[in-house]
N, C-alpha and C positions, 0 to 999 in steps of 0.2 A: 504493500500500500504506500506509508509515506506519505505524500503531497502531491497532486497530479499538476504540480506548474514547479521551473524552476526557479529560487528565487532572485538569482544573481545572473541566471544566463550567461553564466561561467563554460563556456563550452570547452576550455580546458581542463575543466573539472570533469570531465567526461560524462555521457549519457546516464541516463540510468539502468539498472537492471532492469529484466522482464517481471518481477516480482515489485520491485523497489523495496527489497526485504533484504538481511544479511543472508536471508536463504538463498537468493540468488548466486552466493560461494557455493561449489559443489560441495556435496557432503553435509553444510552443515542445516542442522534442525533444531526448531525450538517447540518447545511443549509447556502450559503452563496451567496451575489450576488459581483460582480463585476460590478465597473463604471471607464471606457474606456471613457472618454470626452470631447477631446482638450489638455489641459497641466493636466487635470486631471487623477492621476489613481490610482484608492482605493477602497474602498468596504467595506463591513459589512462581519464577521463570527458570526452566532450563534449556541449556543448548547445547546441544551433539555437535560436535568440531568436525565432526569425521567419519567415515563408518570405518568399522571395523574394530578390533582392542585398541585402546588409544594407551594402554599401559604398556604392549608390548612393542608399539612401533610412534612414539610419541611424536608430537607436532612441535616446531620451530616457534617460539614465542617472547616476547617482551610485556614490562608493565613500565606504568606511569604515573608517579603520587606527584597531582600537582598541589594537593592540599590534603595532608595524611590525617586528616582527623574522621576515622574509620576503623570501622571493625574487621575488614577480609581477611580470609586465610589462602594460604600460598602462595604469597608475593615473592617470598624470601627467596624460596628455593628457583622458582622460574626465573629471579633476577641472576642466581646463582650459575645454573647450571643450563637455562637459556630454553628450557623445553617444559610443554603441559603436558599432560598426562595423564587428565581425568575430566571430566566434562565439568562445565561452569555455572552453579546454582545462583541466584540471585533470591532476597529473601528481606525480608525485615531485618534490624539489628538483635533483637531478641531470638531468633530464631535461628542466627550463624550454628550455633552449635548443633541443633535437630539436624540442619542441611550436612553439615561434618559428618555426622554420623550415618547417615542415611546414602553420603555417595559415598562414603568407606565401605559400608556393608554393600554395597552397589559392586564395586570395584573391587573386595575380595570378593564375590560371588563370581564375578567375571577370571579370576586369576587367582588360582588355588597355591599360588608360590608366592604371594606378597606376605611378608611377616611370618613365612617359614623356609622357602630355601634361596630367596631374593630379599630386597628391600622394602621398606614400607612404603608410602604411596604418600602422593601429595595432594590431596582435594583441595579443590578451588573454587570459594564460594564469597558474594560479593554481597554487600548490604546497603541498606538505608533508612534511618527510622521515619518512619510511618505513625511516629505516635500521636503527631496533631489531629490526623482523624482516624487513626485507629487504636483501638486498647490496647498497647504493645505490652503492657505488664502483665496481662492474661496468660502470654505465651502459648496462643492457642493453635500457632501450627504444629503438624507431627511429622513423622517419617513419613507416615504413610501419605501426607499433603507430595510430600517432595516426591516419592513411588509415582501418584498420580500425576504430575508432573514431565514424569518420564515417559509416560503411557501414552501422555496427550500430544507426544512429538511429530512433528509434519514440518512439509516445508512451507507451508499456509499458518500464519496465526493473527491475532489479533492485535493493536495499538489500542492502549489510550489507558483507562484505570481499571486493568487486568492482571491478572497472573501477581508477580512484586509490585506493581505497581498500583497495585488498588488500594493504596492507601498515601500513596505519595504527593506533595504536592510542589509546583513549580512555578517560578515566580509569583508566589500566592495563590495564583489556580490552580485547576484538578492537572496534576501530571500522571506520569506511570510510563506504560512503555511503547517507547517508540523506534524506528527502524529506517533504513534507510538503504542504496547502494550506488555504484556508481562503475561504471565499465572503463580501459584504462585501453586506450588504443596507444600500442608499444611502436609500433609499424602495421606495414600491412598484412603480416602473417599471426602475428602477435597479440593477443590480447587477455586482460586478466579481469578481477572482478573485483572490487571492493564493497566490502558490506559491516553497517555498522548498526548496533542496537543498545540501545540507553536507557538507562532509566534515571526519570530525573524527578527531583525533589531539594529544588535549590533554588536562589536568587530573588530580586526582590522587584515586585509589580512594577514599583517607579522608572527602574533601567531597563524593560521590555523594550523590544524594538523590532520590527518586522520589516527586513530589506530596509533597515535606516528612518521607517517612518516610527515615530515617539508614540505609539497608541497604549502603550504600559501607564504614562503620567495621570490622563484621564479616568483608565481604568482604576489605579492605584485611589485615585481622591471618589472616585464613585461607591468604593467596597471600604472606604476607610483603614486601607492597609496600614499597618503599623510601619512608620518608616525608622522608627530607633532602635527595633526589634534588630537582636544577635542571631543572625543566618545558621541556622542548625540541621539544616538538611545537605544534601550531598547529589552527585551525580556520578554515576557507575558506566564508564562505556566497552562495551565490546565492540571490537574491530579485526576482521576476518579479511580473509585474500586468499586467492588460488595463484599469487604471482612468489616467485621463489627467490623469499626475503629470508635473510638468519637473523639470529634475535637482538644482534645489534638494531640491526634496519630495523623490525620491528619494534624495538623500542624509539624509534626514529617516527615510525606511523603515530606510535602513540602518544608520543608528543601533541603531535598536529591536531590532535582531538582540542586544546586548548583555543587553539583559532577559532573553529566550532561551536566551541561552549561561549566566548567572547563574542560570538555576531548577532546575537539575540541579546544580548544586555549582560550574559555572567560574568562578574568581578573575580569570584573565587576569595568566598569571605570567609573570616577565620575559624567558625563553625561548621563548615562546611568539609566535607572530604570526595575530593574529585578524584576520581582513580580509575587508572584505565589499560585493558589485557587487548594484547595485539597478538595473533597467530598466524600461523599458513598451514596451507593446507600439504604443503609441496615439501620434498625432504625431508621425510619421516624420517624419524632418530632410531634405532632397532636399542629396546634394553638390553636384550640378549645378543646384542654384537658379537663376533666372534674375531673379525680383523681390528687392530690398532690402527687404522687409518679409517676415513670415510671421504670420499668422493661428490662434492656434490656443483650443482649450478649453482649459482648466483647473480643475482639483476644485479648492473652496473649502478653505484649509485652515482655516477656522474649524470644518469639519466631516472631519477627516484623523483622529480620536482613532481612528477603528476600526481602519483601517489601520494605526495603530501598535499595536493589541491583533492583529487578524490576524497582523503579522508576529511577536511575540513568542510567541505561541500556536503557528505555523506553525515556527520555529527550534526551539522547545523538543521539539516533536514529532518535527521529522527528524533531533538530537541522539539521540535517543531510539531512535527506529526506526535509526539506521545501528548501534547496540548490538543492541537484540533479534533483527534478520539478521543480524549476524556472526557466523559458527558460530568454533567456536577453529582456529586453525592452528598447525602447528607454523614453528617460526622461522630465520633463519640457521645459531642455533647449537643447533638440534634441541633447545630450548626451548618446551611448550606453553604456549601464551597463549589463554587462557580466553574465550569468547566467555559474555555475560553470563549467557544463560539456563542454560549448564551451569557456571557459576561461580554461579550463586544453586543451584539442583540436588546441586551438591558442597555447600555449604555450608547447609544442609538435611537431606543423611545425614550428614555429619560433624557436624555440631553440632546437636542434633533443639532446644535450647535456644532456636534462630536458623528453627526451621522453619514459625514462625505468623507471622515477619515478613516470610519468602521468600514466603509463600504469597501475603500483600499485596502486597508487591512486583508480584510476577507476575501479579497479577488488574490491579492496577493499569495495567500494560502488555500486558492483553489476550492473555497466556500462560498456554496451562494445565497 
């Protein structure tokens, strides 16, 4: 899905995927459930990197803390030894631990020699609290949420306040999860794919901006956003490719998530934990090696520029898109929280002053 307009007409940014999903990377897939429960509402996203044992032939990866105030588990070791090796849960902050356990026992299920005649395993799960509109102290998701999760995997899913993201919110509106991609013409024989999915729950309504138009300041004074309030949410990005980067470069893509996060209005405030896992799909790492050498391609990075336009291009869009699907919900404290498109709509019949820039707005993001 995504946004069906581009907003910069960046044509160096390359087209979009057939999907406008991170699914459009081969191999990978995402699956997610939703929990609707009383004052609770959050849920699990996950995503398959890869078919096949991802522990025995792991993937090429990088990470990126541009603001480490966060709970994830498995940074250390990917930044270490440069490769994942177990698919990537996304989840509340309360709930990292449930997710740890649930892809451990995932992951010895799949391979009977981790923590007996091999080494133990690195799970990789990424967070956000959720507790302004959800009861994060309940601690009501389980294994079994994250199970179904896994179940629900396709290369088809849903944006907006689903799956982790049903409780998240972004620049004061309904956020949650969003997706994007973007095609990377190398030459004319050559091409690759870039795909990114975000979950966000960050930043603040006043610095909104859409393709450079200010429509966040009105919104902000229409909803009464708190502007001295301490930023306490985060934004989580994943960033995928089928082009044959090693974990340097990769950590190189995930940078560029930053530019991304900055074109819609995020500062990256001290409450905040932005953190972001970059992979390929290309040159699988074998655990069980047997030669001391390894062999493999790699893109020139004399010619990477596109790649970092892709992924800024691709972030900006799933930022975007996890707003325009979030419808509003109501919240713990039977408080509505505005989803974007009926917070620009309100603010259009309340203020008819404000009605030719909502209309921009909203053409802009391909809503009518």
């Amino acid at each position: 899905m995504g946004l069906s307009k581009n907003l910069f007409n960046d044509l160096s940014a390359g087209n979009k995927g057939q999907r406008n999903l991170i699914t459009d990377v081969p191999g990978v897939k995402v699956g997610q459930v939703t929990v609707d429960d009383g004052k609770v509402h959050s849920g699990v996203t996950a995503i398959i990197p890869v078919t096949g044992n991802l522990f025995r032939e792991k993937l090429p990866a990088g990470t990126c803390v541009l603001n480490g105030f966060g709970k994830s588990v498995g940074l250390v070791q990917i930044d270490e030894l440069g490769t994942l090796e177990t698919p990537i849960v996304l989840t509340n902050t309360f709930a990292v631990g449930t997710a740890v356990n649930s892809l451990t026992r995932r992951m010895l299920a799949e391979n009977p020699e981790i923590g007996d005649s091999t080494s133990t395993v690195n799970p990789v799960v990424a967070e956000c609290n959720d507790g302004d509109v959800s009861d994060i102290r309940a601690m009501r998701l389980t294994e079994s949420d994250v199970e179904q999760a896994f179940a629900n995997v396709g290369e088809e899913f849903e944006e907006g306040a689903v799956g982790a993201g049903r409780g998240m919110m972004c620049y004061d509106l309904k956020g949650g999860i969003g997706s994007s991609s973007r095609i990377v013409e190398v030459d004319e024989e050559h091409s690759y794919t870039v795909g990114t999915l975000t979950m966000t729950n960050y930043g603040y309504l006043q610095d909104f901006i859409v393709n450079g138009l200010p429509i966040g300041k009105p919104l902000s004074e229409m909803i009464k956003a708190d502007k001295e309030k301490e930023e306490k949410g985060s934004i989580i990005t994943i960033i995928a490719t089928d082009a044959p980067l090693n974990s340097r470069q990769l950590k190189r893509l995930a940078k560029r998530a930053t530019v991304g996060i900055n074109r819609s209005g995020g500062y990256i405030g001290n409450g905040s934990g932005e953190i972001v896992f970059a992979f390929s799909t290309q040159n699988r790492v074998s655990h069980f090696a047997k030669s001391d050498l390894d062999t493999v391609t790699r893109f020139n990075d004399n010619h990477i520029d596109k790649f970092f336009r892709a992924v800024a291009a691709s972030v900006d869009e799933s930022i975007l898109s996890s707003m325009v699907h979030a419808e509003s919900v109501v919240d713990r404290k039977g408080r509505n929280r505005l989803g974007l498109v009926d917070a620009c709509h309100k603010l259009s019949a309340e203020q008819p002053e404000y009605a030719e820039m909502v209309k921009d707005a909203l053409d802009l993001l391909g809503v009518e």
